[in-house]
C-alpha positions in Angstrom: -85.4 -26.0 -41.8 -85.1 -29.7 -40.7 -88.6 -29.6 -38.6 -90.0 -28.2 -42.0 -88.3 -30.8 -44.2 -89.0 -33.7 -41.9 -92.8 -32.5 -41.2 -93.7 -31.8 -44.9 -92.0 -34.9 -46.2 -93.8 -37.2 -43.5 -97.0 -35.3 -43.7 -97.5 -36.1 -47.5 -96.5 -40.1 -47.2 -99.1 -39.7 -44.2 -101.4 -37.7 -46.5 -100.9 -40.5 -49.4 -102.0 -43.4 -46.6 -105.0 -41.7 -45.6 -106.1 -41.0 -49.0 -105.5 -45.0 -49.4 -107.9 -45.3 -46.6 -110.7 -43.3 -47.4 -110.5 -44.7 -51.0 -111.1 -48.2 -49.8 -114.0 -47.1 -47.0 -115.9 -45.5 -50.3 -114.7 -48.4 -52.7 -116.6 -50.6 -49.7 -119.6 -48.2 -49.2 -122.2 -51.4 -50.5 -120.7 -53.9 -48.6 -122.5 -55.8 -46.3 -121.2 -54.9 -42.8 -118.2 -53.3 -43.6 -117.0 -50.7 -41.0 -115.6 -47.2 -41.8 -111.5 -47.0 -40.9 -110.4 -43.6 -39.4 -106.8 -42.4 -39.3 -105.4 -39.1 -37.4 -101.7 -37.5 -38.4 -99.3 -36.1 -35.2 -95.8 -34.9 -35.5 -93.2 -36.9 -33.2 -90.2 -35.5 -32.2 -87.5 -37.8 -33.6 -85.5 -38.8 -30.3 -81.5 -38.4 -31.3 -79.5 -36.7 -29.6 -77.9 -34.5 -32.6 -81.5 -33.6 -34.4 -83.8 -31.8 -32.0 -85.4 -30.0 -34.2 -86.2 -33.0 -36.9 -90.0 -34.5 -36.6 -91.9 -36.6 -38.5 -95.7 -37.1 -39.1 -97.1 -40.5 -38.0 -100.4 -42.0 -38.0 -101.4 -41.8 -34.5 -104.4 -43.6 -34.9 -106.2 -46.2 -37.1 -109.0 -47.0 -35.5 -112.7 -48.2 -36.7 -116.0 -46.7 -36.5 -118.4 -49.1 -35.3 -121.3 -47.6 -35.3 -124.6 -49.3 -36.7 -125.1 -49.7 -40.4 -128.5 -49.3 -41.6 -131.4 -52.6 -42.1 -131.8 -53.7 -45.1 -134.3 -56.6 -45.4 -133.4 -58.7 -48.4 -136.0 -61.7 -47.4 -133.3 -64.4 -48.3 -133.9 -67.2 -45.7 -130.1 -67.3 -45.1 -129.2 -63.5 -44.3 -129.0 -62.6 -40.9 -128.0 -59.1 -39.5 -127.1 -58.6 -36.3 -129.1 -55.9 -34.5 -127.4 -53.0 -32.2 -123.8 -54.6 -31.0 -122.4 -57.9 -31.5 -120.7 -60.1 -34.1 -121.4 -63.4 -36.1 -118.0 -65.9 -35.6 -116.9 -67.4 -38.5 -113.7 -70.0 -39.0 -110.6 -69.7 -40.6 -108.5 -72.2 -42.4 -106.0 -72.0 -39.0 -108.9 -72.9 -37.4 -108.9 -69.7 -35.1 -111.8 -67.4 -35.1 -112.9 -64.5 -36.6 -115.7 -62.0 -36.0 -118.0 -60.1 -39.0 -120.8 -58.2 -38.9 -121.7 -59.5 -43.0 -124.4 -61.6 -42.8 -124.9 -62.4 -46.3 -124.3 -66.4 -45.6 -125.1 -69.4 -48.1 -124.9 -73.2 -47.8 -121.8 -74.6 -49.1 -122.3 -78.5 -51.7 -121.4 -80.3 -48.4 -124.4 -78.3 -46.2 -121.8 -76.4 -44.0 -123.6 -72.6 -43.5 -120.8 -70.3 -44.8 -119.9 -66.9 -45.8 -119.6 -65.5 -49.5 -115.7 -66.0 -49.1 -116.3 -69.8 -48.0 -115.7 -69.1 -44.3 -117.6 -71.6 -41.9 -119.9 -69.8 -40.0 -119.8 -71.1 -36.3 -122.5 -71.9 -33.6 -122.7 -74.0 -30.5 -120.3 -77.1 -31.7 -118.7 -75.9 -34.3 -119.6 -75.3 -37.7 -123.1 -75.6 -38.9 -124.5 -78.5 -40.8 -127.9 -77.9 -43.0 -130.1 -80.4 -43.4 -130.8 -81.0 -47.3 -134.2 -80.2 -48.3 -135.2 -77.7 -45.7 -136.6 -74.1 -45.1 -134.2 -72.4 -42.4 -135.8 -69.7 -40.5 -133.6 -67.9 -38.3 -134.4 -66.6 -34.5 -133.9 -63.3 -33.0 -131.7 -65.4 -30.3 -129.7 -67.0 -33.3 -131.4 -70.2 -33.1 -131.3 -71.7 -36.6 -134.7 -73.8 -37.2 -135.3 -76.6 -39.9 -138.7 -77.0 -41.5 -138.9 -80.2 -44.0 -140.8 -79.7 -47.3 -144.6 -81.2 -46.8 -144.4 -81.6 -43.3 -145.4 -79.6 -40.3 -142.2 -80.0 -37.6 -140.1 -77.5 -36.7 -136.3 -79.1 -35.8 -133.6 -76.5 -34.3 -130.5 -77.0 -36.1 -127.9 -75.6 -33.7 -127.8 -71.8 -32.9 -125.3 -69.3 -34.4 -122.6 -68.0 -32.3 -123.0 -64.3 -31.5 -120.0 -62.7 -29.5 -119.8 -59.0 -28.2 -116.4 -58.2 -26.8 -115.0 -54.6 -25.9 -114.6 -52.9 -29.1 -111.3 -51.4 -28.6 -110.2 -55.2 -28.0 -110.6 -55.9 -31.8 -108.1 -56.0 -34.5 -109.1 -55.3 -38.2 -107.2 -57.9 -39.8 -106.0 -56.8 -44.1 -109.5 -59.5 -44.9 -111.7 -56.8 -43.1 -112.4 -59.6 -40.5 -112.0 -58.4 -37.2 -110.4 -60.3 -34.8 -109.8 -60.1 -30.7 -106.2 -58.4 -30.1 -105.0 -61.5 -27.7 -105.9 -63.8 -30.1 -108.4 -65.8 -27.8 -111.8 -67.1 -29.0 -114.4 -65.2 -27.7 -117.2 -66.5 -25.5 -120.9 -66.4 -27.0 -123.0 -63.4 -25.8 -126.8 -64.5 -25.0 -128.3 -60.9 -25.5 -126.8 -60.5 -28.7 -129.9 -60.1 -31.4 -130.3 -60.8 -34.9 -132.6 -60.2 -37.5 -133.2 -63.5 -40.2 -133.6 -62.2 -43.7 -132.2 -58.6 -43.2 -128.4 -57.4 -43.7 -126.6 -54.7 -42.2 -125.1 -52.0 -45.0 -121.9 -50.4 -44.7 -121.8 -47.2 -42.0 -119.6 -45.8 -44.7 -120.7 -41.8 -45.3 -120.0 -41.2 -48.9 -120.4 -37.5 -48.5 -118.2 -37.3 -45.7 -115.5 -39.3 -47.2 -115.7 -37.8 -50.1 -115.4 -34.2 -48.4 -112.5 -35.9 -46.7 -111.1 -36.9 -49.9 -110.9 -33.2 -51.1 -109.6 -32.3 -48.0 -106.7 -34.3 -47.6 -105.6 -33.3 -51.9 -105.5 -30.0 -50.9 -103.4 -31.1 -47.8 -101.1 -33.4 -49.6 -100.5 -29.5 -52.2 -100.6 -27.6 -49.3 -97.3 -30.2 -47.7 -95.5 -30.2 -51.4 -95.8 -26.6 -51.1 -93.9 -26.8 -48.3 -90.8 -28.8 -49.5 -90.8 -26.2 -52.6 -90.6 -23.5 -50.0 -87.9 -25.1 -48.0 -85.5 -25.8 -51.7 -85.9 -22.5 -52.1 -84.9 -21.2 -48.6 -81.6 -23.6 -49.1 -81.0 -22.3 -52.2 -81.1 -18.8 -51.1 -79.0 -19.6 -48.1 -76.4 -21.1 -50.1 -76.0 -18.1 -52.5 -75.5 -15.5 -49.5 -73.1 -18.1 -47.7 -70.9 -18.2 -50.9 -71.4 -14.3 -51.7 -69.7 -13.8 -47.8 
């Protein structure tokens, strides 16, 4: 009776988180970047020394599917998607860093290259500086090239910083930023490649996460069910304990 209490009960809440999940990969199915989350439910034995048959349903595993996203070329001077793996560094207001595969960037009024939240983006010294007045083309390398209106000279800028650490090294931070699990900048990769005036779309399957989505309802009935069966089992137990 316990194990099916404890399961059910546990099962459900876990039920109710996953749901949570899958409804914020689909509500982030057009975002730029964004990368699909992935949970898996197993039931624990709770370790006491009274309850060996209590267990409880836990999330084994959130983890992230980083697989590509497809090219969308958008022909805006200041998009940038990063091509197979790799990550663009931004800055936070701690100063530390923090790594994103949206590269839907814009100048902020002071010239610093930012993201649509207002994150520096960083390259070689820091954050980058945009000369006023100036077509920016964007290299395959990174490189981030300044052409001045009526003239013929080509000035490089500085050159994005593009980092690929291990993936299981990352930690999806509640901003959807990733960042590395140690909390150590990361070096910049040199083969990491990027394509100027393209973004990367979400890797988000709508029809699988919306199959997932009826899945998991049907789960979450399937556990409530459960706790129903086990009141009634109690309650039946009870009435032939006080007929005795």
């Amino acid at each position: 009776m316990d194990r099916l209490i404890y399961t059910a009960m546990t099962g459900a809440k876990g039920t109710l988180d996953q749901q949570a999940a899958v409804s914020h990969n689909l509500a982030n199915a057009a975002s730029s970047g964004f990368r699909t989350e992935l949970h898996k439910l197993r039931a624990v034995e709770v370790q006491t020394d009274a309850m060996h048959t209590r267990a409880f349903t836990v999330d084994a595993s959130v983890a992230t599917d980083f697989s590509p996203g497809p090219m969308q070329e958008t022909g805006r001077q200041y998009d940038v998607a990063v091509q197979g793996k790799g990550w663009l560094t931004v800055q936070m207001p701690d100063g530390t860093e923090a790594y994103t595969r949206d590269g839907s960037l814009e100048v902020s009024a002071n010239g610093i290259l930012q993201t649509r939240s207002g994150l520096p983006v960083l390259g070689g010294g820091g954050a980058i500086s945009i000369p006023p007045d100036t077509e920016i083309v964007i290299g395959s390398d990174g490189t981030i090239s300044s052409l001045q209106a009526g003239q013929n000279t080509v000035n490089a800028v500085d050159r994005l910083k593009l980092v690929n650490p291990p993936e299981n090294s990352l930690v999806r931070g509640e901003d959807g930023l990733f960042r590395s699990s140690d909390g150590l900048p990361q070096a910049a990769d040199e083969a990491v490649r990027v394509a100027g005036g393209y973004l990367e779309g979400s890797n988000v399957n709508v029809v699988d996460q919306m199959v997932t989505m009826i899945s998991l309802g049907r789960q979450f009935e399937m556990q409530t069910r459960m706790l129903q069966t086990a009141e009634q089992n109690d309650r039946a137990a009870a009435q032939v304990l006080s007929a005795g």
